[in-house]
VMD Tcl script that builds the backbone (N, CA, C; Angstrom):
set m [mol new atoms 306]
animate dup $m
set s [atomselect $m all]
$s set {name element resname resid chain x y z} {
  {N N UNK 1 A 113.868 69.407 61.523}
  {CA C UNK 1 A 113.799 70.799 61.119}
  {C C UNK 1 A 112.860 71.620 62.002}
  {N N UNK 2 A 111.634 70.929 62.705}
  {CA C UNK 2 A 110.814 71.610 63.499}
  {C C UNK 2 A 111.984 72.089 65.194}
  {N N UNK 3 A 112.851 71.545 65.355}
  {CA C UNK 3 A 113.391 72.164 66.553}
  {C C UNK 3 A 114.152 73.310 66.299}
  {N N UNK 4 A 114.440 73.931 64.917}
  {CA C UNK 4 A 115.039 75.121 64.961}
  {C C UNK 4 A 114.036 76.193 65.551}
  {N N UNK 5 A 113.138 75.952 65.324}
  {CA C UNK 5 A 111.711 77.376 65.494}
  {C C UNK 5 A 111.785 76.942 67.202}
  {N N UNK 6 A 111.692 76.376 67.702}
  {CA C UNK 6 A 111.114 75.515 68.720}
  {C C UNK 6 A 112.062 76.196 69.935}
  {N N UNK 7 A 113.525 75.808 69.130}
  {CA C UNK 7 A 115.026 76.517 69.995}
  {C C UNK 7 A 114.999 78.271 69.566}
  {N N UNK 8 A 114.436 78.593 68.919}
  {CA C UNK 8 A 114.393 80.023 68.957}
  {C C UNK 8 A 113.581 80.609 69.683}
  {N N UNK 9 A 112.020 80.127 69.648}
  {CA C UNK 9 A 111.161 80.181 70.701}
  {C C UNK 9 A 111.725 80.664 72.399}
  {N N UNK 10 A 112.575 79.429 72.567}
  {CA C UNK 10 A 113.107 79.112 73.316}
  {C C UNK 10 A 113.998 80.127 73.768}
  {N N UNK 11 A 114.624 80.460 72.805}
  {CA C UNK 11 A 115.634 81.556 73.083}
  {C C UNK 11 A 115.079 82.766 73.482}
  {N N UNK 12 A 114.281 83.463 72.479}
  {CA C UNK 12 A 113.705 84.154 72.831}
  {C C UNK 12 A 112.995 84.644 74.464}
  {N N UNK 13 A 112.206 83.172 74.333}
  {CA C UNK 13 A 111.950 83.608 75.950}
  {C C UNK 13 A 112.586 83.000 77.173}
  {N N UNK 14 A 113.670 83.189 76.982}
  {CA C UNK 14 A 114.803 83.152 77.701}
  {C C UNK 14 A 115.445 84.874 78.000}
  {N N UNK 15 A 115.482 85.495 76.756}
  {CA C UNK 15 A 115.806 86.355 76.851}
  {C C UNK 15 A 115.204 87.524 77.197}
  {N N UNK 16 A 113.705 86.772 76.918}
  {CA C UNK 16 A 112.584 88.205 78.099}
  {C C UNK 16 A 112.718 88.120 79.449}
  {N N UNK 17 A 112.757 86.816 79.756}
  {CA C UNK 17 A 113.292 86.199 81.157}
  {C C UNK 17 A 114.124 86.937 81.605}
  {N N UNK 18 A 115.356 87.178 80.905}
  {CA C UNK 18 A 116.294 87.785 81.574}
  {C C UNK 18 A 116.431 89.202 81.568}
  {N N UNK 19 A 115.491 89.977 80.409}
  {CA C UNK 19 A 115.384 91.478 80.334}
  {C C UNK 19 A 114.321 91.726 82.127}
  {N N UNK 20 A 113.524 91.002 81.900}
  {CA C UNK 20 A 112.473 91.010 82.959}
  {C C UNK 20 A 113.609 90.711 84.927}
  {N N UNK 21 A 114.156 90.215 84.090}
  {CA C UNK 21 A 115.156 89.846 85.740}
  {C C UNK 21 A 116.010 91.257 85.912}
  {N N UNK 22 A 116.462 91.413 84.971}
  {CA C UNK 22 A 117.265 92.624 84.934}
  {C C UNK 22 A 117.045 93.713 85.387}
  {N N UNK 23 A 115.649 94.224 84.893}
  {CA C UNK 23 A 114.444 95.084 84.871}
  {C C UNK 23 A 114.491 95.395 86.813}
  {N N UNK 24 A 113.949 94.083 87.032}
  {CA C UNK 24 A 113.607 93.551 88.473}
  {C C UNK 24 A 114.896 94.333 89.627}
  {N N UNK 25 A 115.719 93.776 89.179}
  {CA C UNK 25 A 117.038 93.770 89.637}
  {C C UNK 25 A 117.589 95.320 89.936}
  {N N UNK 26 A 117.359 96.290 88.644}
  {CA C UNK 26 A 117.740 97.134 88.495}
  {C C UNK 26 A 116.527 98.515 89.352}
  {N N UNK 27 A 115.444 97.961 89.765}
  {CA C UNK 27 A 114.460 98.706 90.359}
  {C C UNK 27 A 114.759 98.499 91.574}
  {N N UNK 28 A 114.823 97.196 92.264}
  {CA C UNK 28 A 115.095 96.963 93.022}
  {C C UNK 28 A 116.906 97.263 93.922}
  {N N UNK 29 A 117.410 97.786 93.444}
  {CA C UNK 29 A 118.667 98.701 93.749}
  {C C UNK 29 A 118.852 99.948 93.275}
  {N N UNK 30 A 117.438 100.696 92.512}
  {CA C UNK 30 A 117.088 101.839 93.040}
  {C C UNK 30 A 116.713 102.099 94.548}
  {N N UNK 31 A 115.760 101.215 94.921}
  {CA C UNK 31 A 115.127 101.155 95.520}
  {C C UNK 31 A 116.200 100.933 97.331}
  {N N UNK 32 A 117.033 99.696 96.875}
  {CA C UNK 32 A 117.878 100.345 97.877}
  {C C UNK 32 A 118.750 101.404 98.372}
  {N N UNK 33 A 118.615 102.063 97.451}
  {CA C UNK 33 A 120.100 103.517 97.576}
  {C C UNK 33 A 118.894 103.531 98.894}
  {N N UNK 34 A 117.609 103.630 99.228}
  {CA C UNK 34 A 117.153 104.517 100.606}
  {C C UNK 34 A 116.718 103.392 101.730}
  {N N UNK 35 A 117.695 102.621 101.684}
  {CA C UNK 35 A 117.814 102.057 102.770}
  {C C UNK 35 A 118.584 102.410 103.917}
  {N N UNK 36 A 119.928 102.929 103.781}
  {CA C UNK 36 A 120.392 103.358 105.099}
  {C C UNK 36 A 119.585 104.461 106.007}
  {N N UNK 37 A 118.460 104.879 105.445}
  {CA C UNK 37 A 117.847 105.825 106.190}
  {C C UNK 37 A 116.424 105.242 106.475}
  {N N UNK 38 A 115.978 104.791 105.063}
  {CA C UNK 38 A 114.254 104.121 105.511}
  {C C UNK 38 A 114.378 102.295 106.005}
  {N N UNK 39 A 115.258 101.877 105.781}
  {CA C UNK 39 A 115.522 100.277 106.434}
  {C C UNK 39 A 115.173 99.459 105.191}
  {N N UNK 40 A 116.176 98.035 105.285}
  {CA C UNK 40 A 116.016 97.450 104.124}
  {C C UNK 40 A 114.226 97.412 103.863}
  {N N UNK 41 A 114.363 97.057 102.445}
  {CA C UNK 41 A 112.785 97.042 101.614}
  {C C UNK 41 A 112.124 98.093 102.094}
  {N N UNK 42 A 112.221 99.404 102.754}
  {CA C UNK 42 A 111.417 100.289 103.317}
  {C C UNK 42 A 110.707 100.305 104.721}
  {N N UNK 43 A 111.167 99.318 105.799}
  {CA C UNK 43 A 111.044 98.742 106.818}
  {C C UNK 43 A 112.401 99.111 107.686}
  {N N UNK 44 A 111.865 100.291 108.415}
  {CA C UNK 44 A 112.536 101.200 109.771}
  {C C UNK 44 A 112.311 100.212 110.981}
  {N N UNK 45 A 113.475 100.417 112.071}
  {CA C UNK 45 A 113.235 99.894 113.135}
  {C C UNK 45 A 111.946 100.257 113.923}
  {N N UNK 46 A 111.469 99.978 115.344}
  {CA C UNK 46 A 110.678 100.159 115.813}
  {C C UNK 46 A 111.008 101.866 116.467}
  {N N UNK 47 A 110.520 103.076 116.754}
  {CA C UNK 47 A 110.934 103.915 116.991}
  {C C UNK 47 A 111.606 104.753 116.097}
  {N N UNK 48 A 111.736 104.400 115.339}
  {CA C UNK 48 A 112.428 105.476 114.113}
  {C C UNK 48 A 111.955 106.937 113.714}
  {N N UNK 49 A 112.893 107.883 113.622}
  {CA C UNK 49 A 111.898 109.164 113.140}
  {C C UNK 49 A 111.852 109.636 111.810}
  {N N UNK 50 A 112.398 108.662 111.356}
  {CA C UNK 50 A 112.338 108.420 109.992}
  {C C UNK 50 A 111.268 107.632 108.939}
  {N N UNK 51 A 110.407 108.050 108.331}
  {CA C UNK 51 A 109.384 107.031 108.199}
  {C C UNK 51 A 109.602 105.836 107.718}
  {N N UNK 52 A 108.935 104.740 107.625}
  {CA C UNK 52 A 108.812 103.410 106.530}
  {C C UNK 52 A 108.440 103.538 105.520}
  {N N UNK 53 A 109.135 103.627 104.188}
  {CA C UNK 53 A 108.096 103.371 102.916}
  {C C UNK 53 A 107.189 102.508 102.634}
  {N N UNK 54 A 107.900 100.856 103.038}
  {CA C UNK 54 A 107.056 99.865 102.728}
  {C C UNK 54 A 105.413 99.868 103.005}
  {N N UNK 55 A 104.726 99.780 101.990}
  {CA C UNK 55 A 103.325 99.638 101.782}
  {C C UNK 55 A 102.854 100.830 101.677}
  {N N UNK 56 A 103.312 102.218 101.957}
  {CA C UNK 56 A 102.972 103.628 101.685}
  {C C UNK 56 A 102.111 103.268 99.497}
  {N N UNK 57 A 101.422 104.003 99.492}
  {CA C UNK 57 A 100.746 104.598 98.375}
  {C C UNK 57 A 101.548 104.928 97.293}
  {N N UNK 58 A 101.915 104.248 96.646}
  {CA C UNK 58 A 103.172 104.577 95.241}
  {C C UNK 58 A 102.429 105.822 94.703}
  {N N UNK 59 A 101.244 106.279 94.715}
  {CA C UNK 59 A 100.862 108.168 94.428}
  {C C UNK 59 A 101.303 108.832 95.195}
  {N N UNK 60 A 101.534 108.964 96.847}
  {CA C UNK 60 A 101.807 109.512 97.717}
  {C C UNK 60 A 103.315 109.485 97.343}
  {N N UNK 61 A 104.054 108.130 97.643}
  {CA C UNK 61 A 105.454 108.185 97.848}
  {C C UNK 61 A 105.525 109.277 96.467}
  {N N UNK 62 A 104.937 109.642 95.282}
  {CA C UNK 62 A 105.746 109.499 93.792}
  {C C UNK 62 A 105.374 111.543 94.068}
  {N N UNK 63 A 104.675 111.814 95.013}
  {CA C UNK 63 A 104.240 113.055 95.187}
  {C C UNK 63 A 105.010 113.740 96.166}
  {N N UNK 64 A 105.201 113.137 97.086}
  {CA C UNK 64 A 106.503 113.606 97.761}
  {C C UNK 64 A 108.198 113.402 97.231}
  {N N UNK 65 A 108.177 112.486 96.765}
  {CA C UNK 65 A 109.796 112.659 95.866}
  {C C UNK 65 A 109.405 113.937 95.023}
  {N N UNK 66 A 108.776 114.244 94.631}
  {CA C UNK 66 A 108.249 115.072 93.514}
  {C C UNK 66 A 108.610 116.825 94.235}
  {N N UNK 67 A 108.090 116.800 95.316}
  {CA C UNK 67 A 107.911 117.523 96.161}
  {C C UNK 67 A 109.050 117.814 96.784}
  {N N UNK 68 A 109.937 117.014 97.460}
  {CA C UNK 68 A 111.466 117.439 97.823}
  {C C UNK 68 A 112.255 117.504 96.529}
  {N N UNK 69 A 111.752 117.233 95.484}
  {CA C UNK 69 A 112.670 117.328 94.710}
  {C C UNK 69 A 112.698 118.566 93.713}
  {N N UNK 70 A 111.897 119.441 93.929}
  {CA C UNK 70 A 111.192 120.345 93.408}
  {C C UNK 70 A 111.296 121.782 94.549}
  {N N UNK 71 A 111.985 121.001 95.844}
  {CA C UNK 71 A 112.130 122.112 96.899}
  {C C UNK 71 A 110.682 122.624 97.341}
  {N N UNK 72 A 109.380 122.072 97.535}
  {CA C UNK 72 A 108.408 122.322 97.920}
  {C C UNK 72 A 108.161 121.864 99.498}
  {N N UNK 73 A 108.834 120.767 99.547}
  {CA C UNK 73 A 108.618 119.838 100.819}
  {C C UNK 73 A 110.170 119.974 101.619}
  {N N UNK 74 A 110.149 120.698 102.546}
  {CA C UNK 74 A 111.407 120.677 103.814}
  {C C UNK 74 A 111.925 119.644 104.036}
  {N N UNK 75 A 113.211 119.485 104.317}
  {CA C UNK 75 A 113.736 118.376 104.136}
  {C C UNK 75 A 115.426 118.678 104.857}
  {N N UNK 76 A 115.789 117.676 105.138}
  {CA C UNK 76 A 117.751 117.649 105.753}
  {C C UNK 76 A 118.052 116.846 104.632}
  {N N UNK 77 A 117.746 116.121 104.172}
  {CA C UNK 77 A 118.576 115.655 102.858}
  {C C UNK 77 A 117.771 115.486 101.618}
  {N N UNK 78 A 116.436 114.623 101.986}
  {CA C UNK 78 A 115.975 114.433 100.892}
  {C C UNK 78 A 116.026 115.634 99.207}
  {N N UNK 79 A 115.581 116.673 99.868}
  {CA C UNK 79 A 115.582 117.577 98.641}
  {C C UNK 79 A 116.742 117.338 97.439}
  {N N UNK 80 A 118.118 116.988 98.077}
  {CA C UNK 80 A 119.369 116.992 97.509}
  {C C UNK 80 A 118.899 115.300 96.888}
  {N N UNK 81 A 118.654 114.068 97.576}
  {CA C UNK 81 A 118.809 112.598 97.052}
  {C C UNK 81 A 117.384 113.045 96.018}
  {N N UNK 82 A 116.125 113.366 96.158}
  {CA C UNK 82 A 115.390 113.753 94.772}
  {C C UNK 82 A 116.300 113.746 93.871}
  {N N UNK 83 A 116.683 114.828 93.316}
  {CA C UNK 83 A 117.150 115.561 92.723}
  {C C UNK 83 A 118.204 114.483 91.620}
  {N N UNK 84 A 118.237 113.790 92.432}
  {CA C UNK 84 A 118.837 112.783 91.460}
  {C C UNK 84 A 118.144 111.280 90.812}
  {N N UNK 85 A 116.872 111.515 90.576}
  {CA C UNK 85 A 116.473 110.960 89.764}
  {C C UNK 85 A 115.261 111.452 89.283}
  {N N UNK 86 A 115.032 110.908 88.249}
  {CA C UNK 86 A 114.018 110.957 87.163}
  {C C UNK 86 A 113.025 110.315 87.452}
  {N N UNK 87 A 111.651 111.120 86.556}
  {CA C UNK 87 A 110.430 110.901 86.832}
  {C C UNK 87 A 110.279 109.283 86.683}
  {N N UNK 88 A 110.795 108.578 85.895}
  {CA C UNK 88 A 110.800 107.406 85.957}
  {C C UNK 88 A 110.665 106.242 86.946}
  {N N UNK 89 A 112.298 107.010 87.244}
  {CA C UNK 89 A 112.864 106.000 88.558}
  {C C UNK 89 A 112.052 106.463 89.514}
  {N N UNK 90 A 111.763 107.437 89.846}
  {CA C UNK 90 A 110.887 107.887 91.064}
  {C C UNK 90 A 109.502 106.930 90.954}
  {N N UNK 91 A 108.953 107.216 89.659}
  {CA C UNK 91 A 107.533 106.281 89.635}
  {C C UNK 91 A 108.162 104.470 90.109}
  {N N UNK 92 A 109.491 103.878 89.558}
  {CA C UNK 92 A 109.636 102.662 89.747}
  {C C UNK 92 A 110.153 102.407 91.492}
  {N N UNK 93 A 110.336 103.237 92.162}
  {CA C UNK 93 A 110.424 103.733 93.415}
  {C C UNK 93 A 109.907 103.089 94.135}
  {N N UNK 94 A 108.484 104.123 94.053}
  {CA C UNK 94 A 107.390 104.164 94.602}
  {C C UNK 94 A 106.553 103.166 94.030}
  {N N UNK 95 A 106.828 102.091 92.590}
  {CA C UNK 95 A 105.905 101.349 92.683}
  {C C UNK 95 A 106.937 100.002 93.319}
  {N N UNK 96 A 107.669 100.212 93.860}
  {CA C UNK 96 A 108.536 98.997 94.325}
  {C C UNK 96 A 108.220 98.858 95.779}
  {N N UNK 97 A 107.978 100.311 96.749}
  {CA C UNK 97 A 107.776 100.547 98.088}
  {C C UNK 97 A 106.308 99.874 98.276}
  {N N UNK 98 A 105.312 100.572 97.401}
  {CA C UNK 98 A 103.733 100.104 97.280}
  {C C UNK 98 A 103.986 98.826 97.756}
  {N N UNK 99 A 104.722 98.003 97.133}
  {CA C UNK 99 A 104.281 96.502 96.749}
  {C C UNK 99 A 104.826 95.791 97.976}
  {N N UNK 100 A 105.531 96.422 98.648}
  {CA C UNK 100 A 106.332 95.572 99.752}
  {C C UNK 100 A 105.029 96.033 101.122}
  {N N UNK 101 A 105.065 94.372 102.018}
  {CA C UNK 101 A 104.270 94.444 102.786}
  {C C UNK 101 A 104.697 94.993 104.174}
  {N N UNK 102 A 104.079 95.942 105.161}
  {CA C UNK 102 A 104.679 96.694 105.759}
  {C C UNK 102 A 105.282 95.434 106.799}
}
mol reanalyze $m
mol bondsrecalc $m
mol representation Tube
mol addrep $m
């Protein structure tokens, strides 16, 4: 009778496991929609005039999305790709770019 609690346990964290993967998953392909322009994980070729996100300041990055997206900051596209997301996703963005090593 003690393995019913034991297998629920179980279940349970199985299933944070997989909210948490999901979670992961789903930031992380925010995060790529800006790859054809900033390079996979935020890592531009050498010469690019495009910047690198990777390792940039998740305050900075979350202030400039903020900023083209708000039409404050000049821009050829960005202003328009802002614009399509939320304060959220922008913060999970920029804390996804932070974390990657340049």
């Amino acid at each position: 009778m003690k393995a019913l609690p034991v297998m629920a346990a179980m279940t349970m964290a199985c299933g944070a496991v997989h909210a948490a993967d999901a979670q992961a998953l789903y930031v992380r392909s925010l995060a790529a929609t800006c790859a054809n322009c900033h390079g996979t994980d935020g890592r531009t070729v050498d010469g690019s005039a495009v910047p690198a996100l990777a390792g940039m300041p998740a305050t900075y990055l979350v202030e400039q999305m903020k900023a083209f997206k708000a039409g404050t900051r000049q821009a050829t596209v960005m202003h328009q790709i802002a614009k399509g997301y939320d304060d959220r996703q922008i913060d999970q963005i920029a804390a996804y770019f932070a974390a990657q090593k340049k």
